[in-house]
N, C-alpha and C positions, 0 to 999 in steps of 0.2 A: 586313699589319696583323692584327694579333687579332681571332679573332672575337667579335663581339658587341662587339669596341669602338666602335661607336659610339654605344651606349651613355651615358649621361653617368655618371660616378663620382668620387669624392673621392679616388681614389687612381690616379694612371698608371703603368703597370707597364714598367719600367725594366730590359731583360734586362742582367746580370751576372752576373759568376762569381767577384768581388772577394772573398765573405766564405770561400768554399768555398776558394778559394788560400790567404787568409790564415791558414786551419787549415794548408794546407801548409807555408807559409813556417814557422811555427813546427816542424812536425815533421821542416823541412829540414835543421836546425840541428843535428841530432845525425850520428852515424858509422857505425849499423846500417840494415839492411835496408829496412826503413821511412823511413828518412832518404834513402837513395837512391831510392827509389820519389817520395817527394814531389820531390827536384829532377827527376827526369826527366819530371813534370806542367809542374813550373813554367821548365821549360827548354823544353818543346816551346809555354806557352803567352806565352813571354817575345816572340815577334816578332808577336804580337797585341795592343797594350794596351785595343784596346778591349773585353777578353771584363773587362777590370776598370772601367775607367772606364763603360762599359754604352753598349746601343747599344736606339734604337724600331723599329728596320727587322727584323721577323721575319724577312723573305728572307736576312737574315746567316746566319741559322742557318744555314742549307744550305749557302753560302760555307764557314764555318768550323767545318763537322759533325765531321771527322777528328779535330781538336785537342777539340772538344767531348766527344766519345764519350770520348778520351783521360781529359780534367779529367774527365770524369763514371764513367770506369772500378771505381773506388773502391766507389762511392756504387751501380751495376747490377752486382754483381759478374756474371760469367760464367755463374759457378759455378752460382749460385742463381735465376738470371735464368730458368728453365724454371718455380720455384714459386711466386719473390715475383711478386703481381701489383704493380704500381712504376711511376710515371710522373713526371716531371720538367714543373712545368707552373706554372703562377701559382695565387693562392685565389682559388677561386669562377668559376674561369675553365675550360671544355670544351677546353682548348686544351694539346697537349703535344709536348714539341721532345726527349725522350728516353722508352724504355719498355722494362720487361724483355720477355721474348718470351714468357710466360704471358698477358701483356694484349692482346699483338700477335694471339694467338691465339682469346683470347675474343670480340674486335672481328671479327674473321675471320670465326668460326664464327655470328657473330649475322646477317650477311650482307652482300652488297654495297651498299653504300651507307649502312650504318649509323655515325651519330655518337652518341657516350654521352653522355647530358646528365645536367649534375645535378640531382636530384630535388630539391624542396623551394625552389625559386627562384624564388618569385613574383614580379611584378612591380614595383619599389621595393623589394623586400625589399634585394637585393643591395646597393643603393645604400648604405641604413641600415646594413647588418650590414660598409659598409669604412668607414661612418664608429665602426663601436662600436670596431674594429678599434683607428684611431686615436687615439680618446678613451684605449684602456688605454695602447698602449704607446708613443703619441708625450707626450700630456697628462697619464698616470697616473691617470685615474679608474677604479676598479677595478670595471669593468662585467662581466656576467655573461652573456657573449652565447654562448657554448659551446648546440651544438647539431649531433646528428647530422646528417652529409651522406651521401647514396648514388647509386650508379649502377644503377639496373633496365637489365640486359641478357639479351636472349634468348639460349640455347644452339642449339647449332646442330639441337637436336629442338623449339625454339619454346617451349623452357621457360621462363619469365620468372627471371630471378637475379638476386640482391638482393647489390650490393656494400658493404661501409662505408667510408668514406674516411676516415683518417689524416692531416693535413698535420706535415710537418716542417718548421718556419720558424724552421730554424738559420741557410741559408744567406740569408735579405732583411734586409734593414734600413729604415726607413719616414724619409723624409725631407720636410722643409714645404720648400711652394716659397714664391714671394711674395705669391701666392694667400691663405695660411694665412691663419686669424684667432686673437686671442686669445679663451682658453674658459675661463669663470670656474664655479664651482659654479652659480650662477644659471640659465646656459646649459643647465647637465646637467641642472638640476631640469627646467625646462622642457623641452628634449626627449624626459625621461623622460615628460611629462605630454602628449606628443602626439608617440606613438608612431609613429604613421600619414600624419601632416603634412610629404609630402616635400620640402614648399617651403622650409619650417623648416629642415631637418636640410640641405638644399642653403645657406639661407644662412648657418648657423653654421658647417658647413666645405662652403665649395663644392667643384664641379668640378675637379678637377686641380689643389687645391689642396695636395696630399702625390704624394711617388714612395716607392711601392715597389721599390725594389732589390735584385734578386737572383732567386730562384727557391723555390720551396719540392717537395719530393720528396712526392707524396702515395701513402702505401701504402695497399693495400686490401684488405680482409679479407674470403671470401665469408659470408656472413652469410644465406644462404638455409633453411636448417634454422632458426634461432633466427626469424627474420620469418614462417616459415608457423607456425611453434610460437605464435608471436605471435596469429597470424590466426584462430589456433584457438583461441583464448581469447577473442579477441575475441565468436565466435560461442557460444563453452560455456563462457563463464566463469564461476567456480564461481557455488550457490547465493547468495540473499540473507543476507550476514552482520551483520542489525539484532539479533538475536537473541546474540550473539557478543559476550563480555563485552572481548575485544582488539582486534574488529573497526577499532573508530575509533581506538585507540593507533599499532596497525598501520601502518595507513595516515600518522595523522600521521606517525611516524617515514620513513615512503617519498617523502613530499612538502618533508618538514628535506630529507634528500639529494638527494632531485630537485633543489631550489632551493639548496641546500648553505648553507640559512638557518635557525638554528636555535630560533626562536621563529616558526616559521608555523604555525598552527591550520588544520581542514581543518572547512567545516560542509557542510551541504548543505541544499536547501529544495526544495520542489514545485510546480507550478505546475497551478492548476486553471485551466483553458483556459474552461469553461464562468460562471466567476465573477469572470475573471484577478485573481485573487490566487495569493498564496504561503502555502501551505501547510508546516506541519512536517513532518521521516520522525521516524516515530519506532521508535524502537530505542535498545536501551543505547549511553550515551556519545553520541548523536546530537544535534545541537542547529544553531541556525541564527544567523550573525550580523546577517541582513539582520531576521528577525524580533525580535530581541532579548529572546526571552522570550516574545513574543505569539502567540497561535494561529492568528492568522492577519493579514495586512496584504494592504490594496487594492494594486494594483501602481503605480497614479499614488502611489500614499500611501509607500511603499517606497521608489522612483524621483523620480529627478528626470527631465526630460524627455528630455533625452540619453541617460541610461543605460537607460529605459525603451526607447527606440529599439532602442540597441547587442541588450538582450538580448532582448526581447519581437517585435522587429521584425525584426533582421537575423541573429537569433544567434549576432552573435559574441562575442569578449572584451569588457571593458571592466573596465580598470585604474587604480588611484587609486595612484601614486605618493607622493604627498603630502596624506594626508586631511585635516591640519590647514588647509592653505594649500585645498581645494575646497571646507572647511567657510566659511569666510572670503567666497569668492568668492561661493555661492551662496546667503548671507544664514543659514546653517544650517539649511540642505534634507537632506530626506533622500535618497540614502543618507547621506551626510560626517557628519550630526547620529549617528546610530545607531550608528555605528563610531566615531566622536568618543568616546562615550559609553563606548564599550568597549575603549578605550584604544589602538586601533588606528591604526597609520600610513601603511600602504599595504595596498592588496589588488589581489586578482584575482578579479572575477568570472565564472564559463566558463560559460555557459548548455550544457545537457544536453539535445541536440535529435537527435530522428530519424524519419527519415523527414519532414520537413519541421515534425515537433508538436516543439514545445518541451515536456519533460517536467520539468524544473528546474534547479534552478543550483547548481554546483560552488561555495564559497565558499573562497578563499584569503586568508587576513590576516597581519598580519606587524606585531607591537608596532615596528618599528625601519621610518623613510623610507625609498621606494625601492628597501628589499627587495624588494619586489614590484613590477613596472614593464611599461608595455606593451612592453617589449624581450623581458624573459623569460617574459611571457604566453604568447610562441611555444616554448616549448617543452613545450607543455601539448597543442599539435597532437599530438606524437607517443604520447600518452597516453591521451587525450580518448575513443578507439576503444574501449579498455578499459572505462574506466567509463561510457560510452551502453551498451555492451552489457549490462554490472553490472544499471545501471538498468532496461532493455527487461528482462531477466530478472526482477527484482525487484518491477516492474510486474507480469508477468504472473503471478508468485507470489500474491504481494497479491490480483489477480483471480480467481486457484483459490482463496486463502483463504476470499475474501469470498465462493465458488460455496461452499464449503463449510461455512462458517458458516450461510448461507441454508438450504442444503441440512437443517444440522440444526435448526435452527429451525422451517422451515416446510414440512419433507417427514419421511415416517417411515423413511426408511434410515437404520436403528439402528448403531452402532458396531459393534454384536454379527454383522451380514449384512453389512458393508461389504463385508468381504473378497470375498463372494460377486457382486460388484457388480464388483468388481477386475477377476476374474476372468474374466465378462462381457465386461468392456470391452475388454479387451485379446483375446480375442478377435475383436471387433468389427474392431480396429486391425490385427490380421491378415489378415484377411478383406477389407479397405480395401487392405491392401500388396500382394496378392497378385491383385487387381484384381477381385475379385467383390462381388457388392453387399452393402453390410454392414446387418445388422437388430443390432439388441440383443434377443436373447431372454428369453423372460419368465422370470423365477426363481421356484422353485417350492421350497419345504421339508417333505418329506414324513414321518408320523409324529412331528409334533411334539404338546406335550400345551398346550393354552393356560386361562390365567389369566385372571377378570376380576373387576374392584373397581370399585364408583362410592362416591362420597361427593358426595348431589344434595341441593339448598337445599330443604327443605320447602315444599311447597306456592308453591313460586316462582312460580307465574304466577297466583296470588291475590294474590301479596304486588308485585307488575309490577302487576297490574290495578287494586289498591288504589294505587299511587301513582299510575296514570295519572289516576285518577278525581279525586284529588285535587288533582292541578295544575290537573286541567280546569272543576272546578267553581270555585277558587281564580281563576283566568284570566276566565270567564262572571263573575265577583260582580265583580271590575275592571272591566271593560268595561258593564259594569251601570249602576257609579259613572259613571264618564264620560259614558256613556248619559244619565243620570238628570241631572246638570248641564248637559247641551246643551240638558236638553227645559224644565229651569227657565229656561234661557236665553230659549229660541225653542219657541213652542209649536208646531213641527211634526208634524205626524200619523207624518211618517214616521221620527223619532226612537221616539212609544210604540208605534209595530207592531215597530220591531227590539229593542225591550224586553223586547218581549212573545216574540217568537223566542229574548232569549236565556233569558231566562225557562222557557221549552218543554224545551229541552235540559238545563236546571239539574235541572229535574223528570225529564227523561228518562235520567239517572246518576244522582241521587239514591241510588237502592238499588239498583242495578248498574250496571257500563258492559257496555253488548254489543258484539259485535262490530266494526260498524261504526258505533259510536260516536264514536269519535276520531276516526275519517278525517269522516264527517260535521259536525261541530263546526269541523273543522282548515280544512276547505272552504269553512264558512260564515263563519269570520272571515276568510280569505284574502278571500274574493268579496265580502262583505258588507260587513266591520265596518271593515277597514285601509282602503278606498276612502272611506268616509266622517272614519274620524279622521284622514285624511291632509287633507281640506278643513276640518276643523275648526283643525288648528292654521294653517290662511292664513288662515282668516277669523275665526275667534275666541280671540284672545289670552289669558280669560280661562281659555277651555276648553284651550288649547296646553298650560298647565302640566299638566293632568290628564294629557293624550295622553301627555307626556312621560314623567310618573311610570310610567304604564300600560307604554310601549314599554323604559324600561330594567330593568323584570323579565322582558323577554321575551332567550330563549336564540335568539343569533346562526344557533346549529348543528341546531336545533327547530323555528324561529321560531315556539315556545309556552313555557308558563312550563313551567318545568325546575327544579323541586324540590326535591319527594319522588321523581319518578325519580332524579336527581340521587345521591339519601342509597340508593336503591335500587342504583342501577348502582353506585356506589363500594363500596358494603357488597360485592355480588358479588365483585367486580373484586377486592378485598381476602384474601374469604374464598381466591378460585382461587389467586391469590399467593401467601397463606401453604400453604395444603394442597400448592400443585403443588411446593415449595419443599423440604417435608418427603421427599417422594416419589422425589423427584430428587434430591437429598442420599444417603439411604440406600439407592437404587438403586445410585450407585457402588460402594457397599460389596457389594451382591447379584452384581454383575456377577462379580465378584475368588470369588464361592463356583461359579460354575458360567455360563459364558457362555451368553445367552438374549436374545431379542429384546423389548425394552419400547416401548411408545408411549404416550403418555397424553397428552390433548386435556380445554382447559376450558369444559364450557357453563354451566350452571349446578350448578355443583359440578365437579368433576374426575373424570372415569374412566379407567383404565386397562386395556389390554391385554398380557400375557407369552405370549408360548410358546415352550417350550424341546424339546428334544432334540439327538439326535446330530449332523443333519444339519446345526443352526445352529452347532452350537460347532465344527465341522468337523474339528477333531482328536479330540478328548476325550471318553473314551469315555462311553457314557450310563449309568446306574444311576436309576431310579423312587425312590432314596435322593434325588436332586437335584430332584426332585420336589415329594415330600413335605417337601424345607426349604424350597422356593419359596415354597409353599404357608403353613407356618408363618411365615415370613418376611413374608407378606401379610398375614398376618393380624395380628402386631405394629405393622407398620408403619400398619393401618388405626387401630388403636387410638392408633396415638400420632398422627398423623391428627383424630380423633375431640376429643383431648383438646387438639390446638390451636386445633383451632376452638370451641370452648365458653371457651378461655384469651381468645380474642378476642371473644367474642361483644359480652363489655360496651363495647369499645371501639369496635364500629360505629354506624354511623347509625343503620341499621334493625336491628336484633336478631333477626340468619334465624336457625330452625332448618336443620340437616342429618339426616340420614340415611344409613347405610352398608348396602352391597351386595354379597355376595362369592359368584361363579356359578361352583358345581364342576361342571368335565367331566370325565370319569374314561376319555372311550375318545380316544385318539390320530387327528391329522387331519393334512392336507396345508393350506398357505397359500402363495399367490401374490401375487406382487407384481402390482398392475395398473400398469402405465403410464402410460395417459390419465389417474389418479386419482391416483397417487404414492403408491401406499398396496397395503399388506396387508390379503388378505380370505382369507377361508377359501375351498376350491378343492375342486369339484364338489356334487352336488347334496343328499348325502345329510351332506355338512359343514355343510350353511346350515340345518342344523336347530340348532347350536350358533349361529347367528348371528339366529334368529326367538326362540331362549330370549334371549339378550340384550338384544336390542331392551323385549322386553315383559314381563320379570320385574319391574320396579322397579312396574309397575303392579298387582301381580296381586293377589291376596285372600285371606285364610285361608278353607278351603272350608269352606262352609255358614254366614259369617258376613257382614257388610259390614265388616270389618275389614281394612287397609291391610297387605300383610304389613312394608313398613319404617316402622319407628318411631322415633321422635326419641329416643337414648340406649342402643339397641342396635342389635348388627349381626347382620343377618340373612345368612345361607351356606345357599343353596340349593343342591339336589346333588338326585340320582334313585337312587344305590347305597347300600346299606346297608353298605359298608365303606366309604362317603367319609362318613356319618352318626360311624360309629365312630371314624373316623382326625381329625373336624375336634372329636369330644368329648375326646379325649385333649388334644388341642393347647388346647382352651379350659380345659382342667382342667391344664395343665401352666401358661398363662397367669395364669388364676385365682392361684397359688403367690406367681406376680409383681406381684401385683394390678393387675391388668389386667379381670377381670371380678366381678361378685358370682355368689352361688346361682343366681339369679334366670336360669337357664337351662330355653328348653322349645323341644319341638319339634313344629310344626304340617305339616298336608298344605295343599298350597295347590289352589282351582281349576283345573281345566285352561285353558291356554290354548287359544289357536287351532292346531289343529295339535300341539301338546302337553299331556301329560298326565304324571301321575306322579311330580310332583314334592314334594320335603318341604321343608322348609329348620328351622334353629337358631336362633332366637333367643337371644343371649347380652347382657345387660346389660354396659355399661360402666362401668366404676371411674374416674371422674374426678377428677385429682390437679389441684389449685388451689395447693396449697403444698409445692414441694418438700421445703422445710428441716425442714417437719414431717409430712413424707407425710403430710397430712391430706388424706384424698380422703372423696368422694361419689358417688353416684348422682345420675343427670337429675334425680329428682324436685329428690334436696335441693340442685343445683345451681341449679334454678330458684327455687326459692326462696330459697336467699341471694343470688341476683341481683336481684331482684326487690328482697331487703330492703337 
């Protein structure tokens, strides 16, 4: 018996040798070489008829091996029988009754007791793939079951080798026995629509209800180079190509061929595990059919119940053969409504899982029925490897993106020092391979010259304490109200003593708030005032409405009234916007003239940090020329700065002044990366004198006066050398040209600070342009003044 026949299959295999002679019998016919050769097959196999008629007894074989080898001489030549690997066997069957002696060899060499099975023969599969068999070439429905088969065999060094197997099915013929059923298209629809359902496919052609007759020769190719070639893509398959204006042409066209269907579309979708929905990729040409447009869809909301299963739960395929007729069945559920919609007739969906996560779903669709079918779903096993891995790559791309976006958003490692970061790292990673314990050491740029600009909201924490005062006193007069109608209500005592308390505190902000003003007040309504209007609106309905109106001006995020901070914090928020906006725009351009390290942070107002030299631009050689443009360069860019926030001024809530800041250092220093901080500082002790002037410049004072050295409508450039005095007059008088400043330039000595002394600074007025089309500009003054009017 054959192995594995007991099995149950729709097909019983029928050994003959009827159609292989019948080729003879015609080439018997002629008078050459050939001609003789076939009668002398067909004369040695003439006192057997049953190698034609066919016989179930495998043990014949052996009986009648001589005359076999003979009829089969043809077909294993001799000759070739050392290279072709060739075996004489049934489909889908481990089983062979002739083989060249290359194969006889390889079996050999794998070891004793070794049988080659074929790979990919899952359980029922077999069964199904003799009935797709039948469907083509007994019934003519032109199914698409084609699908690599192979033999993994070890060499005789324990190599694993990947065969491809070939069938030749010139020599069988497929015959219905009485078993057979009649198979209408109906039938085929349906078992296209339940691919998996062996009971089905058993009773529309059952058991040995067809004979195969004959043999089929299956050749085999070794295919070991091309499968680890394979393996090796799977693991480093190229980068993510969302970015790639052919990526998704591509591909459709490889999926037309794959399915040899030439209206299949390929989508793809993501799956957030934490929200389980289906998420868009987004990249050129990329799009999804299951979301149809939408950003996002629930996965019950996406699915119907079954296919939620198939993909979310089990991860495997799930295929719609027929989406008009599931639309139908399932009352117009989604998925069938969505692809209905989109004119689709069949698909395939492959869920994209690994290591156990479901990462998202391969989308196949197909405008034409049954194009797409849970038959040839399987042949997406063999490909599936490739794009999991695509994705795991493309995931983890995504994940450096998104370190790297962070990274520059909210840490100071500038484009301008990445490289030196690179650098770092990799040795780090070397250091890690070669098994010693790896640090990332501190980066350090030594002899650089740095930069520093502020542009700070006047008097900001007058104009913060002036709105606090104001909600708070605005909040007490509320609370007052309601006060004051509980105690009309109900004359209790202890209604006019909390009147009188808030009373107290109205008087005690009145004409300033101190310090612990707010927090005392915020305390006394927390503990005090909400325990009581909370009983007022259960027990007095009339007073409820008060409480009510009271509680919906208070801020959820506060739980106080919110404003004049409110017009405070958005005016800020505004100002930093536009200014940091300006900054960063024309920084790209600065970069492109001599690469240097920027950072700039917004508190109230925006300041920035540059320091350039050789060691940060790491190629390029240095010159104090790049310098001195830096520097001019800041100095425009403040001004234009300057003149965007005075362009805004009218449009905020609160109408802040600003102030500009510009601190020359003239001798070269080292700066260090810290780590724990993320951040650039100047590096040893006699540098952090450069970092005690920055701190406390913007406070300081014209000496011998009580005069503010920054002033609303110039900027003030501090410096301590008399050639940075010289070099920043030049640049304001080359400005000036451009109107950028008036006359109205002087130079003061400021107070010493703590620890510092010596300092002068420039005051230069600004020229503020309100109208371009007629360069009509102004001065502060006349600028407040026509705002004002």
């Amino acid at each position: 018996m054959l192995k594995g026949n007991h099995k149950l299959r729709p097909l019983k295999h029928l050994i003959s040798f009827d159609k292989l002679l019948s080729k003879y019998d015609v080439l018997s016919k002629g008078d050459d070489q050939v001609a003789a050769r076939a009668k002398e097959v067909l004369k040695a196999q003439e006192p057997y008829p049953e190698l034609r008629e066919g016989f179930w007894d495998t043990s014949l074989l052996a009986k009648y091996k001589d005359v076999i080898d003979l009829v089969l001489q043809d077909s294993f030549s001799p000759i070739l029988s050392e290279n072709e690997i060739k075996v004489a066997s049934f489909p889908y069957f481990d089983f062979f009754f002739a083989s060249s002696k290359r194969f006889q060899q390889i079996v050999k060499d794998a070891g004793e007791g070794f049988e080659p099975q074929i790979r990919n023969q899952e359980e029922g599969v077999d069964y199904i793939m003799g009935c797709t068999v039948i469907l083509k070439y007994h019934y003519g429905f032109n199914l698409d079951f084609s699908r690599p088969y192979f033999y993994d065999i070890p060499d005789a060094n324990g190599v694993m080798r990947h065969y491809r197997i070939l069938y030749n099915a010139d020599f069988i013929e497929i015959l219905p026995t009485e078993n057979s059923k009649k198979i209408t298209q109906e039938d085929v629809d349906e078992l296209l629509e339940n691919p998996n359902d062996l009971n089905l496919w058993m009773d529309k052609i059952p058991p040995d209800s067809f004979i195969s007759k004959g043999f089929v020769i299956s050749n085999m190719f070794d295919v070991t180079v091309e499968h680890s070639i394979s393996e090796i893509k799977s693991e480093l398959i190229a980068s993510d190509k969302r970015g790639s204006d052919n990526f998704m042409i591509n591909l459709q066209e490889t999926f037309k061929s794959f399915f040899r269907s030439p209206g299949i579309q390929v989508g793809f979708v993501t799956y957030n595990a934490k929200k389980d929905q289906f998420e868009p990729v987004y990249g050129k040409g990329m799009g999804s059919f299951i979301l149809n447009g939408e950003d996002a869809k629930i996965c019950n909301n996406a699915l119907c119940q079954y296919s939620y299963g198939k993909l979310i739960k089990e991860s495997t395929y799930f295929a719609i053969s027929d989406v008009d007729k599931n639309y139908e069945k399932s009352g117009g559920m989604d998925p069938y409504k969505g692809l209905k919609e989109q004119g689709i007739k069949s698909a395939i969906l492959a869920p994209i899982a690994f290591e156990g996560e479901l990462l998202g779903v391969l989308e196949l669709v197909s405008p034409k029925k049954n194009a797409l079918n849970g038959v040839n779903a399987r042949k997406l096993d063999d490909v599936m490897p490739f794009i999991v891995s695509a994705v795991v790559r493309s995931k983890v791309e995504e994940e450096n993106l998104i370190d790297a976006i962070i990274q520059n958003e909210c840490t100071s490692v500038h484009s301008s020092v990445y490289w030196k970061f690179q650098e770092e790292a990799k040795y780090f990673i070397k250091d890690q391979l070669e098994g010693k314990q790896p640090f990332f050491k501190e980066i350090v740029f030594k002899d650089v010259y740095p930069l520093y600009g502020q542009i700070d909201i006047k008097d900001s924490s007058k104009a913060r304490n002036k709105a606090i005062q104001r909600d708070l006193m605005i909040q007490l007069a509320r609370i007052n109200e309601v006060l004051n109608k509980a105690f009309e209500k109900k004359q209790l005592p202890i209604y006019e003593e909390l009147i009188f308390r808030v009373n107290n505190h109205l008087e005690s902000i009145k004409e300033m708030l101190y310090t612990n003003s707010e927090q005392a007040i915020f305390d006394f309504v927390k503990e005090e005032i909400i325990p009581v209007f909370s009983h007022l609106k259960k027990t007095e309905p009339e007073i409820a409405q008060h409480v009510l109106e009271y509680e919906s001006k208070i801020d959820m995020g506060t739980e106080s009234y919110y404003d004049h901070r409110k017009n405070y914090d958005e005016s800020v928020t505004l100002i930093n916007k536009k200014l940091a906006s300006v900054i960063d725009r024309r920084q790209e351009q600065a970069q492109n003239m001599y690469p240097h390290y920027f950072e700039r942070y917004k508190t109230d107002g925006v300041e920035h940090n540059m320091y350039i030299g050789e060691s940060i631009s790491g190629k390029e050689n240095f010159n104090t020329l790049y310098l001195n443009n830096l520097r001019l360069w800041q100095l425009q860019v403040m001004c234009e700065m300057e003149n965007t926030h005075y362009a805004l001024k009218p449009e905020l809530p609160v109408p802040l002044d600003a102030t500009s800041l510009i601190l020359v250092y003239n001798t070269s220093l080292s700066i260090r990366f810290r780590m724990d901080e993320k951040q650039f500082d100047v590096d040893g002790t006699y540098n952090a004198r450069y970092e005690i002037i920055k701190k406390r410049i913007d406070k300081s004072y014209i000496k011998g006066t009580n005069e503010r050295l920054t002033q609303a409508g110039k900027i003030a450039i501090v410096y301590s050398q008399k050639k940075d005095e010289l070099e920043y007059l030049r640049y304001i008088k080359f400005l000036k040209s451009k109107g950028c400043f008036t006359d109205n330039i002087e130079i003061v000595e400021l107070e010493g600070l703590q620890g510092v002394s010596g300092l002068k600074a420039i005051r230069a007025e600004i020229v503020y342009r309100t109208d371009k089309e007629s360069e009509k500009t102004f001065t502060y003054e006349d600028l407040m003044d026509t705002l004002k009017n």
